[in-house]
C-alpha positions as CSV (number, residue, x, y, z in Angstrom):
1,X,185.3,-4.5,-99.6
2,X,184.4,-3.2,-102.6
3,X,183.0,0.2,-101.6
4,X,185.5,0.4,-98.7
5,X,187.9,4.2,-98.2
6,X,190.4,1.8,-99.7
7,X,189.2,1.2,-103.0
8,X,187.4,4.8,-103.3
9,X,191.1,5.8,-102.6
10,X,192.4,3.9,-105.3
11,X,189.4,5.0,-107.5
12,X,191.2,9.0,-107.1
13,X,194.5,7.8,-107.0
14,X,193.6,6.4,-111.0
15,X,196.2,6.3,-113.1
16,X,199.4,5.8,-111.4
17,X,202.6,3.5,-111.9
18,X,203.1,3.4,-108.2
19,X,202.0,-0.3,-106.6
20,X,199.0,-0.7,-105.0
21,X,200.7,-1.9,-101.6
22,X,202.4,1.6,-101.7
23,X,199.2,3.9,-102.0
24,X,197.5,0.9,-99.0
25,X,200.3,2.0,-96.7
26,X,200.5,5.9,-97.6
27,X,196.7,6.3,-96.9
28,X,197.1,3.9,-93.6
29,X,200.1,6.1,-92.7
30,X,198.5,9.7,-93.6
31,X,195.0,8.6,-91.7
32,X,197.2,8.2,-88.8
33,X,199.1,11.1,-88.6
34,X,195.4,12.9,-88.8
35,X,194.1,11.1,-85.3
36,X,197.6,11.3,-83.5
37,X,196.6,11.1,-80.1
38,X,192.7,11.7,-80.2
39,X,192.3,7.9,-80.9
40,X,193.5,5.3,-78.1
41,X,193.7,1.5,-77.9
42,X,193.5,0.5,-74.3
43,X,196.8,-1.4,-73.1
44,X,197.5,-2.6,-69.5
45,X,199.0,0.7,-68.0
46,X,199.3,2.1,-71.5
47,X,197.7,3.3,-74.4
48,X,198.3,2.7,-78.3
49,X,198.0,5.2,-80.9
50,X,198.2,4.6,-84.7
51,X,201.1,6.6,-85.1
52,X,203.2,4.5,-87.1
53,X,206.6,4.8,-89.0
54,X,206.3,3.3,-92.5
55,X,209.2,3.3,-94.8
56,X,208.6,2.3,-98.8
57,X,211.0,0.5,-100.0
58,X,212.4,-0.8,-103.7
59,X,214.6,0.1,-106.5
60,X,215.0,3.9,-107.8
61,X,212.5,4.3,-110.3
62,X,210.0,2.1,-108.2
63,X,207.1,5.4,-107.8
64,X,207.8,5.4,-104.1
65,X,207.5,9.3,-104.0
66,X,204.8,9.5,-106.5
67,X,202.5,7.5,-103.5
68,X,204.1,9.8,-100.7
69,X,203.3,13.0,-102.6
70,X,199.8,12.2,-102.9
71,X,198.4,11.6,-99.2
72,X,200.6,15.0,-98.3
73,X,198.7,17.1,-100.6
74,X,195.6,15.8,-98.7
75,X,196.8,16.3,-95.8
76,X,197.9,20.0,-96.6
77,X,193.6,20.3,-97.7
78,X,192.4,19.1,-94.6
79,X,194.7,22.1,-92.9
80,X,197.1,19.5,-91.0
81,X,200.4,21.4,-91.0
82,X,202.5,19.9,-88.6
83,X,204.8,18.7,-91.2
84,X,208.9,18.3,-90.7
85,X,211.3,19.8,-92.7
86,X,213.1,17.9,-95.8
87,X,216.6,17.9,-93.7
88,X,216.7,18.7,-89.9
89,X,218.9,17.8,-86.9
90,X,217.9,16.4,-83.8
91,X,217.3,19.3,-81.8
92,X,215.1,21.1,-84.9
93,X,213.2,18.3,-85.0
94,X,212.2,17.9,-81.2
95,X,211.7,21.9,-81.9
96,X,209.0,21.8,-85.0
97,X,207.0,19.1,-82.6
98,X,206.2,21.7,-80.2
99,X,203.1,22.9,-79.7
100,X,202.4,26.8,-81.1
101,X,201.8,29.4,-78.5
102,X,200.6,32.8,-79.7
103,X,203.5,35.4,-79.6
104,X,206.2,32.9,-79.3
105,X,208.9,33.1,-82.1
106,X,208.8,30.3,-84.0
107,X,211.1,30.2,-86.4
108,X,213.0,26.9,-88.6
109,X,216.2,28.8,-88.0
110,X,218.4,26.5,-85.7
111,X,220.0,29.5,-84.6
112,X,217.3,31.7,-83.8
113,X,215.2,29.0,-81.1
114,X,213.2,30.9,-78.9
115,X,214.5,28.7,-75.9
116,X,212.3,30.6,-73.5
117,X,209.1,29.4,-75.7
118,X,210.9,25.7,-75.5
119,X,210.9,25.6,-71.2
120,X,207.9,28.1,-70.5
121,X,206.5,25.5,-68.0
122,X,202.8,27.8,-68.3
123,X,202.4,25.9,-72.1
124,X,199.4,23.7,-71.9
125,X,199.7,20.3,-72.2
126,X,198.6,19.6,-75.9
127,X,199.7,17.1,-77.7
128,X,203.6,17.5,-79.4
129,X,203.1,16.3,-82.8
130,X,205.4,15.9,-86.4
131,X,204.5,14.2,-89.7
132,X,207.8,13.3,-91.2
133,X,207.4,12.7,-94.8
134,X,210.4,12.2,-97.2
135,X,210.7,11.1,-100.7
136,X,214.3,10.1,-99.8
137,X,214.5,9.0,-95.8
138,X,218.8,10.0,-96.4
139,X,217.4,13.6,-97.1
140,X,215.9,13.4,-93.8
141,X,218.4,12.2,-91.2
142,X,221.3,12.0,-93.2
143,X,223.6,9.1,-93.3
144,X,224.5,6.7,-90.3
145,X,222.9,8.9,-87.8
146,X,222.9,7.2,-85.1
147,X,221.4,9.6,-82.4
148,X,218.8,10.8,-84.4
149,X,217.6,7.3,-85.4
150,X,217.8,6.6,-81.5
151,X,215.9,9.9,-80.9
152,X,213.2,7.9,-83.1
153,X,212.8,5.0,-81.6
154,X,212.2,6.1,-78.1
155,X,209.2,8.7,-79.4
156,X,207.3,5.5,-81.2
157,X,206.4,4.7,-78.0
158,X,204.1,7.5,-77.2
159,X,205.5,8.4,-73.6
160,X,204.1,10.9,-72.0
161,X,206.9,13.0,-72.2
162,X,210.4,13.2,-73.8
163,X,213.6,14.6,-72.2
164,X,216.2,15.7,-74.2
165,X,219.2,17.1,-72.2
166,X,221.2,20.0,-73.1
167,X,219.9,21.5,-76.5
168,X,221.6,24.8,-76.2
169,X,222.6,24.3,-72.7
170,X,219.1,23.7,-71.1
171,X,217.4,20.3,-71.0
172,X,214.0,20.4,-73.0
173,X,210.8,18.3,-72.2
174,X,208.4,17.5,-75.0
175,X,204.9,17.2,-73.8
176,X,203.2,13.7,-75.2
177,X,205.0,13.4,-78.5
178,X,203.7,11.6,-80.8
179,X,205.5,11.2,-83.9
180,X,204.3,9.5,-87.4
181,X,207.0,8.3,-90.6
182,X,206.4,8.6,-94.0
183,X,209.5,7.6,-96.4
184,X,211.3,6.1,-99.4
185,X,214.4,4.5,-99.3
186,X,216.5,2.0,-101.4
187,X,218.4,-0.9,-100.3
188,X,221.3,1.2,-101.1
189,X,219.9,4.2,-99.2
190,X,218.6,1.9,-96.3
191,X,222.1,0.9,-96.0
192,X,223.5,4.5,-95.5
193,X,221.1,5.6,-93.2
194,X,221.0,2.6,-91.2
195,X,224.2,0.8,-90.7
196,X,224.0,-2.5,-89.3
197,X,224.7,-1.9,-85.9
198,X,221.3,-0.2,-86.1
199,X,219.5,-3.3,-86.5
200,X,219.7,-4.6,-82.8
201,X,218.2,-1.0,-81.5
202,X,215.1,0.0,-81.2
203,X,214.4,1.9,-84.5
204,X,214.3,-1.6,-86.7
205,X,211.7,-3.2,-84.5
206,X,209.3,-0.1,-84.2
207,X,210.0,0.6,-88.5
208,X,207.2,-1.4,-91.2
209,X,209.2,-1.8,-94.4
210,X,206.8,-2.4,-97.5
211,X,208.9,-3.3,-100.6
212,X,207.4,-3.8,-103.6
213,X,208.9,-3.8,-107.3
214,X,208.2,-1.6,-109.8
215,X,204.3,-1.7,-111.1
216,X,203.5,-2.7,-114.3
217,X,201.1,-0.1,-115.6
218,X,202.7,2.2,-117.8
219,X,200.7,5.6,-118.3
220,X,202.3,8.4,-120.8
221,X,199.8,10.8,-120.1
222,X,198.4,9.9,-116.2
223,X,194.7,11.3,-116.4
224,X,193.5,14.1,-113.7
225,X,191.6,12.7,-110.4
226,X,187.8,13.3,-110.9
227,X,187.0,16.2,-108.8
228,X,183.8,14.1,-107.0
229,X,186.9,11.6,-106.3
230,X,188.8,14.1,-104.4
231,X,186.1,15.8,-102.8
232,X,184.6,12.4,-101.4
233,X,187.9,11.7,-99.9
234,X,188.6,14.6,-98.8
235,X,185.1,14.8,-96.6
236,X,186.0,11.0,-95.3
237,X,189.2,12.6,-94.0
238,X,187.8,15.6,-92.3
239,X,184.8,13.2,-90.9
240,X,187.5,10.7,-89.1
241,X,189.6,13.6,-87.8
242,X,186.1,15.5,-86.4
243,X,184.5,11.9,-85.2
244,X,187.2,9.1,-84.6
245,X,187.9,10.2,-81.3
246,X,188.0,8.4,-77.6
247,X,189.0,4.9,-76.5
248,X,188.5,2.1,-79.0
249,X,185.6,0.0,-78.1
250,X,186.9,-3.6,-78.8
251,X,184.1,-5.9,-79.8
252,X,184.3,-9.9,-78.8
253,X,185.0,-10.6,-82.2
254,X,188.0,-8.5,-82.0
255,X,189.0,-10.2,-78.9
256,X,189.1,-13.6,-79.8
257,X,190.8,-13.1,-83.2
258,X,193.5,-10.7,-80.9
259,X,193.9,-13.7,-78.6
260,X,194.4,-16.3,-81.7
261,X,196.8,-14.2,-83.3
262,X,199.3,-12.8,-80.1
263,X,199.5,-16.9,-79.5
264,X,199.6,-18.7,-83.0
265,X,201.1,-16.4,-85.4
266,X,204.5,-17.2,-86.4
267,X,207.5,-14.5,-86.6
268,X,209.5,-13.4,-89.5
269,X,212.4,-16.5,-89.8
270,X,214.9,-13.9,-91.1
271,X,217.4,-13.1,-88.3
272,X,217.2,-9.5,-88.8
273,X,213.8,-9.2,-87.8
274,X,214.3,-10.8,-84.4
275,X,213.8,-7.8,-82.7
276,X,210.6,-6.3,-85.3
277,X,209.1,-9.9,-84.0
278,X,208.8,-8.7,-80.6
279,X,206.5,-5.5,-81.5
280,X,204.1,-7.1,-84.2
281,X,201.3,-7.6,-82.3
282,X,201.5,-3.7,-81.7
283,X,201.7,-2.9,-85.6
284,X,199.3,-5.4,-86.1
285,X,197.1,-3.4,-83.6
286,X,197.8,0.1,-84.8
287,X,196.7,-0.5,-88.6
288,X,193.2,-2.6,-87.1
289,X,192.7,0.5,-85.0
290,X,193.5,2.8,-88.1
291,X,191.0,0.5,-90.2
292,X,188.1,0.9,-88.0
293,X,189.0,4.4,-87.9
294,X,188.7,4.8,-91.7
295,X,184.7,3.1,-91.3
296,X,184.2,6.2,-88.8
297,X,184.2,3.7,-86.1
298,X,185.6,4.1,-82.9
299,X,184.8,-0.2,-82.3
300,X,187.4,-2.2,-83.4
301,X,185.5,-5.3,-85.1
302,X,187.4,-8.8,-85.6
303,X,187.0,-7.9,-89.3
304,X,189.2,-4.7,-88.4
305,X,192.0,-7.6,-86.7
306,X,191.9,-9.9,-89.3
307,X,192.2,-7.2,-92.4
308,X,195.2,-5.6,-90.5
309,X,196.8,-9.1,-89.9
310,X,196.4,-9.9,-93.7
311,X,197.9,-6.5,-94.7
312,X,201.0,-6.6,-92.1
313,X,201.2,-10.4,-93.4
314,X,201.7,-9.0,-97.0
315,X,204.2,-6.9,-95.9
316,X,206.8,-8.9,-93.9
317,X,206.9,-11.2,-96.2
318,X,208.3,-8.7,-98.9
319,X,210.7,-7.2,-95.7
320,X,214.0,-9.4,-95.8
321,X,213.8,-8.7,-99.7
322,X,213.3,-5.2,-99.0
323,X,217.1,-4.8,-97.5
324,X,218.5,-6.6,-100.1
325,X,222.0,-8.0,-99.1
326,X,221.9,-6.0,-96.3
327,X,225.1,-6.6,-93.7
328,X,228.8,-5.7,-93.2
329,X,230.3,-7.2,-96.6
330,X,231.8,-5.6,-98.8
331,X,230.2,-6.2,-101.8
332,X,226.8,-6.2,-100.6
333,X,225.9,-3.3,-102.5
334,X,226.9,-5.4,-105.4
335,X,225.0,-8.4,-104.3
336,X,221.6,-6.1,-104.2
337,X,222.4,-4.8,-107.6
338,X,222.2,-8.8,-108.8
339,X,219.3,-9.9,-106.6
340,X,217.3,-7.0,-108.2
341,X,218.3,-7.9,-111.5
342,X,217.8,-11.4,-111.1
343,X,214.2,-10.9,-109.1
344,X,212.9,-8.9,-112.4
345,X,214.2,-10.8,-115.2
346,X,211.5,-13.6,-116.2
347,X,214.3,-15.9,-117.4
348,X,217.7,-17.0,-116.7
349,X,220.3,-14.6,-116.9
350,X,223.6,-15.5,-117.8
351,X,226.7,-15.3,-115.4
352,X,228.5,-12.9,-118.8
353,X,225.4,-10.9,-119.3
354,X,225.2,-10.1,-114.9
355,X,229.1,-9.3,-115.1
356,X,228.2,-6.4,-118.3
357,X,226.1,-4.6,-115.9
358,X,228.0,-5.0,-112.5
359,X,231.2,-5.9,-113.2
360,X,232.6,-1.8,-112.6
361,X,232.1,-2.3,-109.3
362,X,233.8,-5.4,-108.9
363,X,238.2,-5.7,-109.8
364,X,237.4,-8.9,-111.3
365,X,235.2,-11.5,-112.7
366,X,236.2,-14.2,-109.7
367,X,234.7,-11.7,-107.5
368,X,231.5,-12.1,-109.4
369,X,231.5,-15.8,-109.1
370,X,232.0,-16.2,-105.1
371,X,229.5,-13.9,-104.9
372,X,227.0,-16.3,-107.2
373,X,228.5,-19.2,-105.0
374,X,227.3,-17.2,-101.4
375,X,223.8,-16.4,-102.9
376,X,223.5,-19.9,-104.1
377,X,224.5,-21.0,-100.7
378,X,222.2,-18.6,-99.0
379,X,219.0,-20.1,-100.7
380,X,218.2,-16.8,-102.8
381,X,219.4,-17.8,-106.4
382,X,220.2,-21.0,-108.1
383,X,221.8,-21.9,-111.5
384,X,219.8,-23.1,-114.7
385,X,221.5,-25.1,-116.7
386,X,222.7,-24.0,-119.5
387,X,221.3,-20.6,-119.3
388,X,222.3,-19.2,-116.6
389,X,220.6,-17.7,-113.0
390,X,217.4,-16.9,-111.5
391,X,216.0,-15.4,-108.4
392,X,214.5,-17.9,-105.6
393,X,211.3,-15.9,-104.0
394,X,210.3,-17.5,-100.9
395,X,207.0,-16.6,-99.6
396,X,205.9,-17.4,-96.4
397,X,204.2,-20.4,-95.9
398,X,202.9,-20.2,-92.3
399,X,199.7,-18.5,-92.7
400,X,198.2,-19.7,-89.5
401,X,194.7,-20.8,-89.3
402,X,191.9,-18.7,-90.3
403,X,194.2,-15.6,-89.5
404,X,194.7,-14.3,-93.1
405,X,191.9,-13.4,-95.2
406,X,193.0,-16.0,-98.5
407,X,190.3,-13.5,-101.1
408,X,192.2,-10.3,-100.2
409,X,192.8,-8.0,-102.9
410,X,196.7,-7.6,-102.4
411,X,197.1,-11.6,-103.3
412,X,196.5,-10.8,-106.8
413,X,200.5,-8.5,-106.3
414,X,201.8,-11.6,-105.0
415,X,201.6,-13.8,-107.6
């Protein structure tokens, strides 16, 4: 693993306060959005893709964007350019996924839509792709909207086509979109742009939410990537998008570690993730396929399975921490606020010292206490006598038989 496009990726990425599970996932997400559709995964009646939507989340401050900023610089120096604008609606976005066509007016004016270009049934069929990368996912989509996260869900799936009626008074068809997500987001934010009666649509289960908490490296002057660095992964980039292309050949390896995992792997207990439970085994898929893709392979080895199991295992069990108190109450914003506090203290804090730096958004200090009552209650903190609270992080427990590979580099961020 040592000299795998992972750890030469780290090697340019150098100094940076970002986590390493954030820089994993923005190279897994930006390879992706470089094969869109030229890579397939047989499936029944279908095909898979590794387009993926991949949302980092943690605290303000947590070097979310620092990761993001990076793989879209490489991606602008490979000469992808099917990038989507910071803030859009709908109906721009569905319009920057359409394929060029030389003479058309193309245009990111949402008044000045060349809606012959968007229904000239002559356009060949290419492929109707977008990269949607955002620092801030509320810059993107805006708060609690609904139809656009809808919108979202239903292009995950690769259709063939996507009909969207009425945009400007004609219906528009987009011609095999394919669609890959690339964003930050806070609890806080998460809980803006998707409201909880979000959760039991689509979006949520086709959405990979990798939380992490701050890193510890500290640089005051962050050194300058060798240019060799860059180069070298620059030229591994440009070799997957010219080579990686076809149906994946899946070796028997591949297959029985495919078969052990669709029937022994256990879901995500947390409730809100019912629904994300029912499309693992097609994330889990994607990132293999996006792994084999990144040894210039088009076969799909059972190491390709297991090491995309192992990284997808890392990340759900950081996801019900990555929504923080996530629901309807009212002080759930609050509740966050504490969890966070509590999750990066490495001792007990005391009830007076949590009340100093959340009480102004509370009217008073009984408020604070039912809420340390219903996080006791819940499991997530408990009381230290005499000194005060701590955080209870659960991980996981049910690794499942010879699924997870135990010497993989990310165990050294979970401990």
């Amino acid at each position: 693993m040592d000299d795998s496009f992972f750890q030469r990726y780290f090697e340019y990425v150098g100094d940076s306060e970002s986590p390493l599970t954030y820089h994993r996932w923005s190279l897994i997400s930006l390879t992706g959005a470089l094969l869109g559709r030229q890579f397939s995964f047989p499936f029944g009646h279908t095909d898979i893709y590794p387009s993926q939507y991949i949302m980092l989340m943690g605290e303000a401050g947590a070097r979310k964007s620092s990761a993001i900023n990076i793989v879209e610089k490489l991606a602008r120096k490979v000469g992808y350019d099917r990038f989507a604008a910071d803030r859009l609606s709908k109906e721009m976005f569905l319009h920057s996924m359409m394929p060029k066509k030389e003479g058309s007016r193309i245009t990111l004016d949402e008044e000045d839509i060349d809606l012959e270009f968007l229904l000239d049934s002559t356009l060949p069929e290419e492929v109707s792709d977008i990269y949607a990368v955002a620092d801030e996912f509320l810059d993107l989509v805006g708060p609690a909207n609904q139809e656009f996260l809808t919108m979202l869900g239903k292009l995950w799936d690769n259709r063939a086509k996507y009909e969207h009626p009425k945009l400007h008074g004609k219906d528009v068809v987009v011609v095999k979109p394919t669609v890959n997500l690339l964003a930050g987001n806070t609890p806080t934010g998460f809980s803006l742009t998707c409201p909880p009666d979000v959760v039991g649509q689509g979006f949520m289960s086709r959405l990979l939410l990798v939380f992490s908490e701050p890193g510890s490296s500290k640089y005051y002057l962050p050194r300058r990537p060798k240019e060799e660095y860059e180069t070298g992964i620059l030229t591994t980039l440009k070799t997957i998008i010219k080579e990686v292309k076809g149906e994946a050949i899946i070796t028997k390896e591949a297959h029985e570690a495919m078969k052990s995992i669709y029937h022994n792997y256990p879901p995500i207990p947390d409730f809100t993730f019912k629904h994300y439970n029912g499309r693992r085994y097609t994330h889990m898929l994607k990132v293999a396929m996006t792994l084999a893709a990144m040894d210039l392979s088009i076969e799909v080895q059972g190491r390709h399975i297991l090491e995309a199991n192992t990284i997808l295992h890392f990340a759900e069990n950081r996801m019900p921490k990555a929504l923080g108190e996530f629901g309807r109450g009212k002080n759930n914003a609050t509740q966050s606020d504490i969890m966070v506090i509590l999750s990066s203290s490495p001792t007990p804090i005391p009830i007076r010292t949590l009340w100093k730096q959340v009480g102004k958004d509370l009217t008073k200090p009984q408020e604070l206490t039912e809420i340390m009552k219903s996080l006791i209650f819940a499991g997530k903190i408990k009381a230290v006598e005499p000194e005060g609270f701590v955080a209870i992080n659960k991980v996981r427990d049910e690794w499942g038989d010879g699924l997870i590979l135990s010497d993989y580099l990310e165990l050294e961020e979970m401990e």
